[in-house]
C-alpha positions as protocol buffer text, in pm:
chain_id: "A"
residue {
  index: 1
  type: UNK
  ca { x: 1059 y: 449 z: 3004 }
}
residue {
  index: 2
  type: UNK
  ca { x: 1145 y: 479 z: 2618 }
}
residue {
  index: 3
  type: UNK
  ca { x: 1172 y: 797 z: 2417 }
}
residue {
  index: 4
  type: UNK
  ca { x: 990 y: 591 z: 2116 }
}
residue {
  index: 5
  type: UNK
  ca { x: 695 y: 703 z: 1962 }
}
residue {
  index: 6
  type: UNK
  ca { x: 379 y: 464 z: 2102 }
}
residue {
  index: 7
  type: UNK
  ca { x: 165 y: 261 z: 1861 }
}
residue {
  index: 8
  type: UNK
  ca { x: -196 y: 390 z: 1887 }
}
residue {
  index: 9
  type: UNK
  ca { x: -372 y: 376 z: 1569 }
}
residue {
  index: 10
  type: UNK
  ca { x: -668 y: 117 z: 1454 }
}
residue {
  index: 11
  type: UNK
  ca { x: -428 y: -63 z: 1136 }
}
residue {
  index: 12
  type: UNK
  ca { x: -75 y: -123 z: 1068 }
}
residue {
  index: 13
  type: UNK
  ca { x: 35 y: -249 z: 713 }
}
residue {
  index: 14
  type: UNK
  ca { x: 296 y: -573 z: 666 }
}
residue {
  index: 15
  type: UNK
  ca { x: 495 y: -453 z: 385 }
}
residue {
  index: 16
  type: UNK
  ca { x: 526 y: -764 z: 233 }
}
residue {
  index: 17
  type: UNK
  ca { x: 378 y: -990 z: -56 }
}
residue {
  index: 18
  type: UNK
  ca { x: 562 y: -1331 z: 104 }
}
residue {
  index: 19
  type: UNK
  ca { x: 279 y: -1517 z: 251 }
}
residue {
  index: 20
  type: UNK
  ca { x: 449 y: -1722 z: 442 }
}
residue {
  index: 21
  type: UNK
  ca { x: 667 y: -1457 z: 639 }
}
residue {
  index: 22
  type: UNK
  ca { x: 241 y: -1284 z: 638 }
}
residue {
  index: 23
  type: UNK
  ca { x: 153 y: -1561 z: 819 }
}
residue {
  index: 24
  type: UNK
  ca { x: 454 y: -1530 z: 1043 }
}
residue {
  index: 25
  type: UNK
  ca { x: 397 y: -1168 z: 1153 }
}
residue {
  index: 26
  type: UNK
  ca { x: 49 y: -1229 z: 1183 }
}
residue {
  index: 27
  type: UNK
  ca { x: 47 y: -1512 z: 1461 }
}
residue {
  index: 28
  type: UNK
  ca { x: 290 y: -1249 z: 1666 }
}
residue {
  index: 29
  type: UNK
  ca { x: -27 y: -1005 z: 1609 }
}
residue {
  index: 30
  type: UNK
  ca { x: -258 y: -1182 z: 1707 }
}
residue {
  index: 31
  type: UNK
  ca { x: -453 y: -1072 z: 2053 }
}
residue {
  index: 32
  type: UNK
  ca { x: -345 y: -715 z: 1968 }
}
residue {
  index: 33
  type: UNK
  ca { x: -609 y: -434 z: 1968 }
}
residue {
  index: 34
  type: UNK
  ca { x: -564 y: -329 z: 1639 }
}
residue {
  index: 35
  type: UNK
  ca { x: -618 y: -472 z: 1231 }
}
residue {
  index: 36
  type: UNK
  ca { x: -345 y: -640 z: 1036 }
}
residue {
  index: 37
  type: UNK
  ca { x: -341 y: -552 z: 663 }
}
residue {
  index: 38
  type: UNK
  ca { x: -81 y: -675 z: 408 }
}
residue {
  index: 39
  type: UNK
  ca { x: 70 y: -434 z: 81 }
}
residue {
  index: 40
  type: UNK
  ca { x: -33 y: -712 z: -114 }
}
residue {
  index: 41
  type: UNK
  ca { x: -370 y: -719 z: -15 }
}
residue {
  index: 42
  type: UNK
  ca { x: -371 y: -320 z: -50 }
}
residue {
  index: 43
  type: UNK
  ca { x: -202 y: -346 z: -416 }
}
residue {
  index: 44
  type: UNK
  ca { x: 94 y: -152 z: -355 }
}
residue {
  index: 45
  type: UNK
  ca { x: 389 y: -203 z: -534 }
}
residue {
  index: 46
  type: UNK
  ca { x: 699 y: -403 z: -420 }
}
residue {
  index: 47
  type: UNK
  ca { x: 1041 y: -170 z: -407 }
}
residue {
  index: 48
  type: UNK
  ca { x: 1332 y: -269 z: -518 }
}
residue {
  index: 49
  type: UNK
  ca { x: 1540 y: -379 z: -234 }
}
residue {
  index: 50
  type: UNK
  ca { x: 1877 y: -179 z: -302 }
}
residue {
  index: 51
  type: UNK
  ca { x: 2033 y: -124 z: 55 }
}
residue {
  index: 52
  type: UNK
  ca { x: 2313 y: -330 z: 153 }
}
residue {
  index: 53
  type: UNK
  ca { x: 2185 y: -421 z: 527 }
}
residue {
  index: 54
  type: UNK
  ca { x: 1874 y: -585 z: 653 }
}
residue {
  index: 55
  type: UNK
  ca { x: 1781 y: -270 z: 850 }
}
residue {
  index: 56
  type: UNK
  ca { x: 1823 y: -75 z: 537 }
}
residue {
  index: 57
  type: UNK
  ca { x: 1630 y: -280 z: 335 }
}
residue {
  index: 58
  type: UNK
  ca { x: 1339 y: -302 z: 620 }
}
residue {
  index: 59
  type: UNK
  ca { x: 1306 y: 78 z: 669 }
}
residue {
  index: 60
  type: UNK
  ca { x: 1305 y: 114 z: 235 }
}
residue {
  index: 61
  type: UNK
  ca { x: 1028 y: -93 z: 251 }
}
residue {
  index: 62
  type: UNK
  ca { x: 867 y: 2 z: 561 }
}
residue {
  index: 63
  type: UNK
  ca { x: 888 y: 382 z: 424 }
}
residue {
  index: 64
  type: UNK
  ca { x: 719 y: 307 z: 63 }
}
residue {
  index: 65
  type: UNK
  ca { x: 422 y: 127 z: 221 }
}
residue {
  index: 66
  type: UNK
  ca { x: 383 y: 413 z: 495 }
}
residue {
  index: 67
  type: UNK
  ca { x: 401 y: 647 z: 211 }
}
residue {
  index: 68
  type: UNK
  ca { x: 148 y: 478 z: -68 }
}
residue {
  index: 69
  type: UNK
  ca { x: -114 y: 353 z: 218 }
}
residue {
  index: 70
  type: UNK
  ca { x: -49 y: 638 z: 439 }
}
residue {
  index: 71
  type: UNK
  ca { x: -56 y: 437 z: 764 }
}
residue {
  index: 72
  type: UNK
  ca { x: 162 y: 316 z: 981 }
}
residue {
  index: 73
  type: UNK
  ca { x: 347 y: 24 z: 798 }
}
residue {
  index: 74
  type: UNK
  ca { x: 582 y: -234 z: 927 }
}
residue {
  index: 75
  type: UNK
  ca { x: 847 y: -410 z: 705 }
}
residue {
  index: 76
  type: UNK
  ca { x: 1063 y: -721 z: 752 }
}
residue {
  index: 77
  type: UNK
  ca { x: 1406 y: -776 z: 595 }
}
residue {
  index: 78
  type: UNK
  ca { x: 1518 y: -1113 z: 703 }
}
residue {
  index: 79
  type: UNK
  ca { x: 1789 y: -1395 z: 582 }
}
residue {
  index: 80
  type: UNK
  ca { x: 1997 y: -1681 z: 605 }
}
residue {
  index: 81
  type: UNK
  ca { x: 2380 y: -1587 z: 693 }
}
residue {
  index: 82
  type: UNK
  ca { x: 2595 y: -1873 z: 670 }
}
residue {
  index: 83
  type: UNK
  ca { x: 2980 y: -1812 z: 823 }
}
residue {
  index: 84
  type: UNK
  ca { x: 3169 y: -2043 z: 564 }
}
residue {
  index: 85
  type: UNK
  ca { x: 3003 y: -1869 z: 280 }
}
residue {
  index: 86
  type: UNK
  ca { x: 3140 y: -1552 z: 396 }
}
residue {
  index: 87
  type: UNK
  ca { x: 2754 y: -1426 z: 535 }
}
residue {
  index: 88
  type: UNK
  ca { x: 2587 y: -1542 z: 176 }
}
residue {
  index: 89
  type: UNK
  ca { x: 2329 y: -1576 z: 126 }
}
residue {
  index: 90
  type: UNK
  ca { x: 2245 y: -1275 z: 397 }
}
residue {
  index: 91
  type: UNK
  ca { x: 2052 y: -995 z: 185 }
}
residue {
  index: 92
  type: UNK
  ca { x: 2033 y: -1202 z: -89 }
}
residue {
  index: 93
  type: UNK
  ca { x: 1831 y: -1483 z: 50 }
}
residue {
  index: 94
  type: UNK
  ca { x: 1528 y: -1431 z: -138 }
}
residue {
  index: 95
  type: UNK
  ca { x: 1699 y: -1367 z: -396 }
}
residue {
  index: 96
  type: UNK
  ca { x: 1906 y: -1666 z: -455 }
}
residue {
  index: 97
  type: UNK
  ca { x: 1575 y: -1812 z: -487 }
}
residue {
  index: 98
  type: UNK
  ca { x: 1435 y: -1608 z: -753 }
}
residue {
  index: 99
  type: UNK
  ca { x: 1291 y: -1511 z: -1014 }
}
residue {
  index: 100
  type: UNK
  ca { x: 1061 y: -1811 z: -943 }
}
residue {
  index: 101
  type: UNK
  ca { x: 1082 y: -1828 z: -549 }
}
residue {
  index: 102
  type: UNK
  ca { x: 1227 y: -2221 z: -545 }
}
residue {
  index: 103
  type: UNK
  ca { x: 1364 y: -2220 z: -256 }
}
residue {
  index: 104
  type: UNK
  ca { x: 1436 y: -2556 z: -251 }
}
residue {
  index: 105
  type: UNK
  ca { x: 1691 y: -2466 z: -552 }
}
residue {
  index: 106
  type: UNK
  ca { x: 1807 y: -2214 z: -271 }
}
residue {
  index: 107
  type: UNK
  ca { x: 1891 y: -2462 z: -28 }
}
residue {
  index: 108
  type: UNK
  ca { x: 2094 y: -2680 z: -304 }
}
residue {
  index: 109
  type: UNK
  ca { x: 2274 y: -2377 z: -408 }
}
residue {
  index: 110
  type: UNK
  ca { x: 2384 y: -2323 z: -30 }
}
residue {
  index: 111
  type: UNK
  ca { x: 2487 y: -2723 z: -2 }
}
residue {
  index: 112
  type: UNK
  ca { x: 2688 y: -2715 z: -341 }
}
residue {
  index: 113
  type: UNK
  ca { x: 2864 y: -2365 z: -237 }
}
residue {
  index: 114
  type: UNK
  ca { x: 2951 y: -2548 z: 94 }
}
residue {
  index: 115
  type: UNK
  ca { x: 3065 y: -2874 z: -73 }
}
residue {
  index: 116
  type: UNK
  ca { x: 3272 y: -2666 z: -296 }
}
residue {
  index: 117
  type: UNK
  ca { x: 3453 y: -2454 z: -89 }
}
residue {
  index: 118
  type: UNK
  ca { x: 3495 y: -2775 z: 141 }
}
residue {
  index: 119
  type: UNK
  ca { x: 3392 y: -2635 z: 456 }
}
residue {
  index: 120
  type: UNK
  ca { x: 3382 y: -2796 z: 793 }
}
residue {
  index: 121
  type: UNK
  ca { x: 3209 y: -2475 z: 941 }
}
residue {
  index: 122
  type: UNK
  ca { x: 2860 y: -2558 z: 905 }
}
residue {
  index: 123
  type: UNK
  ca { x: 2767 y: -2272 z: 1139 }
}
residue {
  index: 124
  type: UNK
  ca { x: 2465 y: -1981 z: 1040 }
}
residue {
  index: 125
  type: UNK
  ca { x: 2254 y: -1774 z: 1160 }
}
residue {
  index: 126
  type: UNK
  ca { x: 1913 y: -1611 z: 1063 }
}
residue {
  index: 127
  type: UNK
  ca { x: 1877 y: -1225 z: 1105 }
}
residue {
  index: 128
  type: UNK
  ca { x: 1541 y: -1049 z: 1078 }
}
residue {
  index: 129
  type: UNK
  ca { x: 1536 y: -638 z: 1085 }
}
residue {
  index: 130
  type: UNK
  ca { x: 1197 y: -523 z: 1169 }
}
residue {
  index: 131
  type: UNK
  ca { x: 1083 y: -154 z: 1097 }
}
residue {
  index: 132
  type: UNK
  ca { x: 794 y: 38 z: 1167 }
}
residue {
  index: 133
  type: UNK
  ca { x: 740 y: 359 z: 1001 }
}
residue {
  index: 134
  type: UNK
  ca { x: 476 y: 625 z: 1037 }
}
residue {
  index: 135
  type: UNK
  ca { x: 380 y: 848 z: 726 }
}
residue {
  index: 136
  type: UNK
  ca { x: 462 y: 1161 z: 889 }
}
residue {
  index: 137
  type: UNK
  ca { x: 817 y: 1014 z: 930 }
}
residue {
  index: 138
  type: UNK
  ca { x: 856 y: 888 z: 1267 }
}
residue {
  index: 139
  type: UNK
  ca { x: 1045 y: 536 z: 1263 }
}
residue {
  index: 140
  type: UNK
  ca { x: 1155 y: 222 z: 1471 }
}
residue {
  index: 141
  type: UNK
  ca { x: 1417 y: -39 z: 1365 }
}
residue {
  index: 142
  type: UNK
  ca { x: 1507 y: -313 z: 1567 }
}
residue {
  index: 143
  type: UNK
  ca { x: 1716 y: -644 z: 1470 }
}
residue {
  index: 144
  type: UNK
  ca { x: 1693 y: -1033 z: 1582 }
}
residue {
  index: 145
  type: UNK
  ca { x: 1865 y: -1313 z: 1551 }
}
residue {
  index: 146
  type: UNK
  ca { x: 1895 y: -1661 z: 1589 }
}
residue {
  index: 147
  type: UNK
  ca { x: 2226 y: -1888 z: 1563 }
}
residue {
  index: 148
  type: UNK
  ca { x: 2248 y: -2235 z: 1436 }
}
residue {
  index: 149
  type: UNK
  ca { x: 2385 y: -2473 z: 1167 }
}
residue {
  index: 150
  type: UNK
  ca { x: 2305 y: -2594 z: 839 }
}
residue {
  index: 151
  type: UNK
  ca { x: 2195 y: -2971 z: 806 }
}
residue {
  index: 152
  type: UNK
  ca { x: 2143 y: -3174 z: 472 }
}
residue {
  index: 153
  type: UNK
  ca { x: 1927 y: -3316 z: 385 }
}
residue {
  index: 154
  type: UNK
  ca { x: 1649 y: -3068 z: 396 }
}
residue {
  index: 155
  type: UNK
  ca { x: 1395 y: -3181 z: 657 }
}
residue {
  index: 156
  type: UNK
  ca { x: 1023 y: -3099 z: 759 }
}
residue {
  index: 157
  type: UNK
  ca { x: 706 y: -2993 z: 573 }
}
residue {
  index: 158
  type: UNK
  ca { x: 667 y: -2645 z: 779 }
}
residue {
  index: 159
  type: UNK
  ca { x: 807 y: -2275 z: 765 }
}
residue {
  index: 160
  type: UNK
  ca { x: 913 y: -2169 z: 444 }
}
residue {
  index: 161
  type: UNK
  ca { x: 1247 y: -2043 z: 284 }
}
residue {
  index: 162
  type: UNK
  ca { x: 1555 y: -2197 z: 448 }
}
residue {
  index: 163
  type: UNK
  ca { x: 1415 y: -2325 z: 720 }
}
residue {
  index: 164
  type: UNK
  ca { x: 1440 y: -2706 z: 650 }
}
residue {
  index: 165
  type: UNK
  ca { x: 1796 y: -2709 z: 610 }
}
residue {
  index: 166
  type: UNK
  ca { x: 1829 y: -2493 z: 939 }
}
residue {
  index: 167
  type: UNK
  ca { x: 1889 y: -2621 z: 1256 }
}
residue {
  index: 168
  type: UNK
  ca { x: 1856 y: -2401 z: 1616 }
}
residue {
  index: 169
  type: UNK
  ca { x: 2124 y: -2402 z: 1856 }
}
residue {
  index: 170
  type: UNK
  ca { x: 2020 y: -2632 z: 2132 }
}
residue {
  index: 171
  type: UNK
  ca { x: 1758 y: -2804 z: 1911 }
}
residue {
  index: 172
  type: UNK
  ca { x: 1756 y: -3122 z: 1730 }
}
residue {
  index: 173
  type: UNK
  ca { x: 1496 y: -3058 z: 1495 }
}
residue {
  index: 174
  type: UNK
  ca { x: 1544 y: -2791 z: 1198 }
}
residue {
  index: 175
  type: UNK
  ca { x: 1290 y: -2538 z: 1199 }
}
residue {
  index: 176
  type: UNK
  ca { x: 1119 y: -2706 z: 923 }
}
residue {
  index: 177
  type: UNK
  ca { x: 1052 y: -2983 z: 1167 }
}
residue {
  index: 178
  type: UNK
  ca { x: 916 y: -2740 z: 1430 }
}
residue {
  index: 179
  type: UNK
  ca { x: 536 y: -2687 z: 1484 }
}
residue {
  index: 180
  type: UNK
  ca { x: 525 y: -2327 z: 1407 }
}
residue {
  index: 181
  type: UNK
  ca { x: 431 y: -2224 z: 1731 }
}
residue {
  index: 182
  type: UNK
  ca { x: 723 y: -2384 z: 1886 }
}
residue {
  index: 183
  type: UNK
  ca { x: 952 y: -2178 z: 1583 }
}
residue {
  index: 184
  type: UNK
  ca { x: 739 y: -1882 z: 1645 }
}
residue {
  index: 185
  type: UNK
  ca { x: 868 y: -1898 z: 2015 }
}
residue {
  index: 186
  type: UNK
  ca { x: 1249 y: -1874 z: 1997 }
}
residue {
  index: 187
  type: UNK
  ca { x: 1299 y: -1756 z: 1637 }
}
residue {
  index: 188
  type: UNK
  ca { x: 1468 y: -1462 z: 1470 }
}
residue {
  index: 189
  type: UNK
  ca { x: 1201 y: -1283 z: 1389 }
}
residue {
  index: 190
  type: UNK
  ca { x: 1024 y: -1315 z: 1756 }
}
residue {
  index: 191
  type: UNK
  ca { x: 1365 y: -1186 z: 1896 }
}
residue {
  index: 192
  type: UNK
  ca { x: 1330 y: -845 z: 1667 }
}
residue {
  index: 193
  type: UNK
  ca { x: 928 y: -888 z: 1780 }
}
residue {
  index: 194
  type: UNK
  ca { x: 1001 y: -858 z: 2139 }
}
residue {
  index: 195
  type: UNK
  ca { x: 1222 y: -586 z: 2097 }
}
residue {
  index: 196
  type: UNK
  ca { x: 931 y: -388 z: 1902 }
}
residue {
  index: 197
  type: UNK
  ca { x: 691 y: -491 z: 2133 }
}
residue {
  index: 198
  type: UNK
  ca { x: 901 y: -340 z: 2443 }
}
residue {
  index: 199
  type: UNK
  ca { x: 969 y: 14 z: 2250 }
}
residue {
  index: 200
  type: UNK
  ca { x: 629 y: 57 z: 2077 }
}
residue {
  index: 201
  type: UNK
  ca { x: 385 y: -131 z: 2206 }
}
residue {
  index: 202
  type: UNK
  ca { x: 375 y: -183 z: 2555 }
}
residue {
  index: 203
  type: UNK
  ca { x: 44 y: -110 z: 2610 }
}
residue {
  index: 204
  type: UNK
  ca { x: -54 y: -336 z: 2394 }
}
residue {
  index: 205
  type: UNK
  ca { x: 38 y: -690 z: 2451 }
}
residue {
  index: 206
  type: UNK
  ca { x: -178 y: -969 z: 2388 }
}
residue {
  index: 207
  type: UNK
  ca { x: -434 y: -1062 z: 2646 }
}
């Protein structure tokens, strides 16, 4: 038995405007007794990510939805870490994609900064920080992760973000190769999901 507070309400906010990490989070919903809503879809405004750490960066956002919707909201913080690049892209993954979202000039930027600094290491890992925050203040955190290595070229038409050039431990496809159910099994982001689901909502699993 946990000392976490239990999930029991009707709706739970996705602080997030990404559609394809949306998607993500709502295929781990789905079968759950309660309705998924997005920020985006509620018009609330993005925060500016300014904590150094996933879990920081989860709970900022996590806490600004909670507060502007005033419902439970959970937030995702998520990224590629890559070992010879000293953990880049790590917080900064969206980022190095911005201010246009090309992620595919992402993935280059990842392949040139390994060419450069001539590195044999090719080893990474994705990281996803889920938080769930209450208005009245009450919070969960939890963090997942999956290891792999980077492959070039990119390869496969589905996920989104770094995901083609990513390849699971154990796996010879890259996640972009993966059918999304198969990703959606042993990823990151189901690793923090299992975690949340075991704390918060136990009561609640799919039927």
């Amino acid at each position: 038995m946990n000392n976490y507070r239990q999930f029991t309400e009707d709706q739970l906010v996705i602080a997030t405007h990404n559609n394809g990490k949306l998607r993500e989070i709502q295929a781990l919903f789905d079968g759950f007794g309660f309705r998924v809503t997005s920020a985006g879809s509620l018009g609330l405004a993005e925060p500016e990510e300014t904590e150094t750490s996933f879990r920081g960066n989860a709970l900022l956002k996590a806490r600004a939805a909670a507060g502007a919707a005033n419902l439970p909201a959970l937030a995702d913080d998520s990224g590629l870490v890559v070992a010879a690049l000293d953990g880049a892209p790590g917080i900064y993954s969206a980022r190095w994609a911005a201010p246009d979202g090309d992620f595919a000039k992402a993935m280059q930027r990842v392949r040139d900064e390994l060419t450069e600094t001539k590195a044999n290491d090719m080893s990474a890992y994705f990281v996803c920080a889920l938080a769930l925050v209450w208005p009245d203040g009450d919070e969960v955190c939890v963090e997942g992760r999956v290891t792999g290595q980077i492959i070039w070229p990119p390869r496969g038409k589905f996920g989104f973000g770094y995901d083609a050039i990513f390849q699971p431990a154990g796996h010879i496809q890259s996640f972009g190769e993966m059918d999304p159910a198969a990703k959606h099994a042993m990823s990151h982001r189901a690793d923090a999901f299992a975690q949340l689901i075991a704390q918060v909502f136990p009561s609640q699993h799919a039927s």
